[in-house]
N, C-alpha and C positions, 0 to 999 in steps of 0.2 A: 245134621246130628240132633237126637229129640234125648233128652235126660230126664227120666222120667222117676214116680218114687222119690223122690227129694227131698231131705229139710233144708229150704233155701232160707238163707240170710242177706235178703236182698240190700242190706247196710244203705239205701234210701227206702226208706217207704217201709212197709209190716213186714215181717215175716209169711213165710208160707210154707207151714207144717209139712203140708201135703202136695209139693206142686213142680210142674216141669219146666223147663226151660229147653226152646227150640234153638238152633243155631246155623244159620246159613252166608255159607262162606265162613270171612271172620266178624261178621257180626252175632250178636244175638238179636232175635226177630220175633219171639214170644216169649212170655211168660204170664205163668197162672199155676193156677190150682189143678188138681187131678181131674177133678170135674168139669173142667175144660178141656180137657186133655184132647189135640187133635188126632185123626189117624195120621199112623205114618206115611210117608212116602216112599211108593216105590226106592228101593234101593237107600233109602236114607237111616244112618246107622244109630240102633238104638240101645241106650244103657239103662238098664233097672239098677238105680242106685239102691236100692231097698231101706230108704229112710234114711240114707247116711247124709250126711250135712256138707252143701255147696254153698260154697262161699266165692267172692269175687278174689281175683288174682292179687297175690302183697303185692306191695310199693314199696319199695325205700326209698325214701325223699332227699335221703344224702349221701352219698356213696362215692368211690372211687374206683369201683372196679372196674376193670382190662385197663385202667391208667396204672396200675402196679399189679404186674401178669404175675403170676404165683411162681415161685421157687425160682425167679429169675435174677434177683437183686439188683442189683444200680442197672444193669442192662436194661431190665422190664420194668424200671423206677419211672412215670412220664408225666407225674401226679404236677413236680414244680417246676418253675421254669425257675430260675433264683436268681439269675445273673443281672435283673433286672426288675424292682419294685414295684412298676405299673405296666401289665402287659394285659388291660382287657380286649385284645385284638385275636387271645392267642382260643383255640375250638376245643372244649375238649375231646366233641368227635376224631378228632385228627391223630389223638394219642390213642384209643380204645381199642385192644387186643380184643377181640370177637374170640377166637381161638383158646382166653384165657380158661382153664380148667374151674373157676371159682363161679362161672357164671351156670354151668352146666350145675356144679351143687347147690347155687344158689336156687334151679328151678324144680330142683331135685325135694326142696324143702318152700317151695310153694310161691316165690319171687320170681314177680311175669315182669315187673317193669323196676327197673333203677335210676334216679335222675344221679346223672353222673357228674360231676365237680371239678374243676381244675383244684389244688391245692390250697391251702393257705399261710403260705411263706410270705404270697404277695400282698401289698394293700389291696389292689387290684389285680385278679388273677386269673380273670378270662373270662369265655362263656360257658354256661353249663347245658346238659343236652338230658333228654327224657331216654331212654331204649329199652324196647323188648330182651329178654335176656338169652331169648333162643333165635341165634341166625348166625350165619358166616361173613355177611356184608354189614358192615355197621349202619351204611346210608339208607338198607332196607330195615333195619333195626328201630330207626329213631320213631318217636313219637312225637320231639317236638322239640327243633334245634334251633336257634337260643332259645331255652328255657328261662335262663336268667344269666346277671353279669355276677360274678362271685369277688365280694369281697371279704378282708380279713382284719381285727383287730385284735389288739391283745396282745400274749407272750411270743405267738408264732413269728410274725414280720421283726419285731424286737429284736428278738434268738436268731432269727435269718443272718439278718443286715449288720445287728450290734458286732458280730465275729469278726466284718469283714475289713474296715469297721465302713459301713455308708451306712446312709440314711435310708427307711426311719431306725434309730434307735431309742426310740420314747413312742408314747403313746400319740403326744401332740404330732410326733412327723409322723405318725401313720395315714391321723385322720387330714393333714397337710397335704402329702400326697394324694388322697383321695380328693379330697377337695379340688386340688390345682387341674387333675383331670377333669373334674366332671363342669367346672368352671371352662375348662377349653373347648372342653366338645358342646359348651353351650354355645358360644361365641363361634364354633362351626356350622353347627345346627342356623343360626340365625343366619350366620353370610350366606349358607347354600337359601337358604329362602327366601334371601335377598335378593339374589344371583337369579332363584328362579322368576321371579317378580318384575326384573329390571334387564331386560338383553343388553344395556351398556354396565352391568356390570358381570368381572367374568368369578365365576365360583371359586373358593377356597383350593389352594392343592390340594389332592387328596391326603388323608391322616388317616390310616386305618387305624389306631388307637381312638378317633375319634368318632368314625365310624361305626365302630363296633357298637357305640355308649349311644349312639342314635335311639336305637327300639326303647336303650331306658329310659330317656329322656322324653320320648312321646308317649309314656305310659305303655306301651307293648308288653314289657317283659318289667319282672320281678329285680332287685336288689336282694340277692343272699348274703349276708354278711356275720361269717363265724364271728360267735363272741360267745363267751364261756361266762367270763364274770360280771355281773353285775352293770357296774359303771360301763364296761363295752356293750352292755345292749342299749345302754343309755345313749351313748355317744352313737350305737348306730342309729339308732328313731331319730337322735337331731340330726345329725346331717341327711336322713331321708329325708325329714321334712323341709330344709334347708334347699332341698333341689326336687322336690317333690315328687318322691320315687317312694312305691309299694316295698314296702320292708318287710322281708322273711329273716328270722332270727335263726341260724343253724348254730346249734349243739345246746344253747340255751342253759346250761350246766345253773347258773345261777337264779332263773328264770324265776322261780319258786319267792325270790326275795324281792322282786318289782313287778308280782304276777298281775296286781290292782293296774298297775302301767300301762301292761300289756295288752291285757282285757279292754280295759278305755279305748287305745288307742287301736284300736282291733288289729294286732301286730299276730300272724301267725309263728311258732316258734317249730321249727325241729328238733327232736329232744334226741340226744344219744352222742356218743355210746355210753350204754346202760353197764356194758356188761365189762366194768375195767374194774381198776384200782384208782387211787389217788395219785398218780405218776408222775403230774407236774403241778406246778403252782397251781396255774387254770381249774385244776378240777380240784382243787381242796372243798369245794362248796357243793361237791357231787352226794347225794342224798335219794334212796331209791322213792321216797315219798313226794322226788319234783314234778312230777309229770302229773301225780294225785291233786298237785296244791296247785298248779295251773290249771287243770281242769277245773276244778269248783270256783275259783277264778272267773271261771267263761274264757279260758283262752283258748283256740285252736290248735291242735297240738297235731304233729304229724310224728312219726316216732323212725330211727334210722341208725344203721350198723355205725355208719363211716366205715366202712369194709376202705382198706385193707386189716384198721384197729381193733375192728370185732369184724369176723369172716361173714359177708352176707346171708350164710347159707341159715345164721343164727339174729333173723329178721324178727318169726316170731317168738322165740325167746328172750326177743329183748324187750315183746311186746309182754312177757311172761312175767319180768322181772318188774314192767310198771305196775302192771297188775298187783305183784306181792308190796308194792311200796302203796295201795291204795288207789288205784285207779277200777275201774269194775272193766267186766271182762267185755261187753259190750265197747267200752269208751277204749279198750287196749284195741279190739279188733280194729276198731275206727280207725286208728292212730295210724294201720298201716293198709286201708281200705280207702275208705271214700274219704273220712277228714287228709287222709293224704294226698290224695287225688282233688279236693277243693284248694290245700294250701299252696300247690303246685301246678293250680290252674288247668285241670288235666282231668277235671269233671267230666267233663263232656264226652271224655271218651272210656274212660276209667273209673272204678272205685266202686261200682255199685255194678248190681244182677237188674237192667232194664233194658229194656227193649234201644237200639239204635247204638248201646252200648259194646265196644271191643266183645268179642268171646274169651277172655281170660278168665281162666275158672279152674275151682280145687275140689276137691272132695277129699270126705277125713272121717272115718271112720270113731278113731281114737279122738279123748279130750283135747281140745284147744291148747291148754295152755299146759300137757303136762311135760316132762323135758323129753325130749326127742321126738316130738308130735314130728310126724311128717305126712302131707297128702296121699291119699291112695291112687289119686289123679291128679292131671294137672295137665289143661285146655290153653293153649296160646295162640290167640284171634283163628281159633277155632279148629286147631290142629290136635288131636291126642299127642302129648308126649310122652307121658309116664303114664 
C-alpha cells in the first residue's frame, strides 16, 4: 500500500507537508517526501490523498470496552469482579466481548488501539491488556497483555465494600489492602528465588494472586492506579515508591492541583473523562483547564474516554474539549497519539508515522477538532477499513 499526496503529522519527528507513506504487510516501511517518492509496485495499491492530513491511529489509554457490551446491562456488565477486594490475578482479556457494537464505532471515528482496564471497585483489580479495535479473536487483537496491574483509591472501593459492609471502608483500608498484597507477593517473589538457588529448598505453593504482581514487581509492567482527587494521587506516588513500581495516574481529575508533584516525579497521568458533569464527589474538582495546567507543568499526559462513561467513539472529542480548556491543538493530538503511546509503553509500536511502526493510520479531510470530525479513512496494521 503507497499513500501518496499527504500532509503527514508524523507526531515524532517534523511534519511532512508534502510526503508518502509506504506500508507493507502491517507494517509501515517508508516514509518521506514526494521527492522521494518510490515507483510503485507491481499490483500494490495506491491512494492519492490529495493533501488531506494522515495522522497516526488514536489510543485510548483508559477504557473499558467489550468489558461492558452495549445495551446488554448486568448480563454484558464484566468490568467488576466485587465479591472480593484484591483480585490482581483476574485478565481483563478473558472479559472482552470482540463482537461488542461500540468497538466498530469506535474505529468508525479513528480508535485503532484501547488499553483495556478491569474496573475500579477493587483496590486491586487485575491486569489490564493493550487491543486493536478491529478483530473477532481478542488473543489476535491484543497488543500487549499484561499491560499493567490496575489499582483503585478513593470514593469507588469505599462505595463498593462500605454497603456490604467489608473492608475497605475508609481510605486507610484501601491503601492496607494494597499494601498487605503487594508485601505478599514480595515474600513470594523472594522464596521462588530462593527455591530457585538452593535444590534443598522446595518453592512456595503456587498463589496466583501472587503471581500475577510478579511482572510489577520486577519492573516489567506499569501500576495504573485510578485516583481522581488530589490526596489519592498523592497516596498513590507513595505507596509506588514504597514498593518501587512505575506509577500511571488514571483519570487524574485533581491533577491540576499537585501538577509541580507530578512533573518532579515524572508521574504520567491519564486525563478523562472530559466529557461528564460533576456526578460524584470525586469529580467536584473537574475543570476543563486541567489537562492545559499539567501540561505547562511538564507533566505527560495521555487523554481517555473511560468508555463505557463517555462512549469511545468520542476519543477525539474529548481531546476537543482539552483543547477548549487551554491545551494547543498539537499537545491534544499528543494526548491520544504518541504521548499516549509513550505513557503506555507502547512507543515502539504505536503513536507515531515511522518506519518499523504498526500501519495504523487516519486520514481527515475535515478540521481536527471540530465536533463530529470523523476519518475519511482508517488503516489497521495495514488493512483499509473505512
Amino acid at each position: 500500500m503507497l499513500l501518496i499526496d499527504a500532509n503527514i503529522w508524523t507526531m515524532r519527528g517534523p511534519d511532512i507537508p508534502n510526503g508518502f507513506v509506504r506500508v507493507q504487510g502491517n507494517k509501515i516501511i517508508r516514509v518521506g517526501s514526494m521527492e522521494e517518492l518510490p515507483p510503485a509496485s507491481v499490483g500494490e495499491a495506491v491512494f492519492d490523498l490529495e493533501g488531506r492530513l494522515l495522522l497516526p491511529g488514536f489510543i485510548d489509554a483508559h477504557s473499558h470496552i467489550g468489558l461492558y457490551s452495549t445495551a446488554q446491562g448486568a448480563e454484558g456488565d464484566d468490568i467488576n469482579e466485587d465479591a472480593d477486594p484484591c483480585t490482581p490475578h483476574l485478565r481483563a482479556l478473558d472479559g472482552i466481548d470482540p463482537f461488542d457494537t461500540a468497538l466498530g464505532e469506535a474505529v468508525r471515528k479513528g480508535v485503532t488501539c484501547a488499553v483495556v482496564s478491569p474496573g475500579s471497585a477493587n483496590p486491586i483489580a487485575g491486569q489490564v491488556c493493550a487491543i486493536k479495535t478491529k478483530g473477532r479473536w481478542v488473543d489476535r487483537m491484543t497488543v500487549a497483555e499484561p499491560l499493567a496491574i490496575k489499582f483503585a483509591l478513593g470514593e469507588n472501593p469505599k462505595m463498593t465494600y462500605g454497603i456490604k459492609p467489608q473492608t475497605p471502608v475508609t481510605r486507610m483500608g484501601t491503601a492496607a489492602i494494597i499494601r498487605e498484597q503487594l508485601c505478599k507477593a514480595q515474600r513470594y517473589k523472594a522464596d521462588l528465588e530462593r527455591a530457585a538457588q538452593d535444590d534443598d529448598l522446595d518453592p512456595p505453593e503456587y498463589d496466583a494472586r501472587c503471581e500475577a504482581l510478579l511482572p510489577l514487581l520486577r519492573g516489567e509492567i506499569a501500576a495504573h492506579f485510578h485516583a481522581h482527587k488530589a490526596y489519592d494521587i498523592l497516596t498513590a506516588m507513595r505507596i509506588c515508591k514504597e514498593f518501587s513500581l512505575r506509577c500511571v495516574i488514571i483519570h487524574g481529575t485533581e491533577g491540576h492541583l499537585v501538577a509541580d508533584i507530578l512533573a518532579q516525579e515524572q508521574v504520567n497521568v491519564v486525563c478523562g473523562p472530559l466529557i461528564c458533569g460533576r456526578t460524584k464527589p470525586e469529580l467536584g474538582g473537574l475543570v476543563t483547564q486541567s489537562c492545559a495546567l499539567m501540561s505547562q507543568a511538564g507533566v505527560r499526559l495521555a487523554i481517555c474516554t473511560d468508555h463505557p462513561e463517555v462512549p469511545q467513539e468520542y476519543l477525539l472529542m474529548s481531546a476537543s474539549v482539552a483543547r477548549a480548556g487551554g491545551l494547543s491543538e498539537r499537545a491534544a493530538v499528543s494526548a491520544i497519539t504518541i504521548a499516549a503511546a509513550e505513557a503506555m509503553e507502547l512507543d515502539d509500536r504505536l503513536g507515531s508515522i515511522e518506519p518499523g511502526k504498526d500501519a495504523d493510520l487516519l486520514v481527515f479531510s475535515n478540521g481536527l477538532m471540530e465536533v463530529g470530525a470523523r476519518p475519511d479513512m482508517v488503516i489497521i496494521d495495514g488493512m483499509l477499513i473505512k
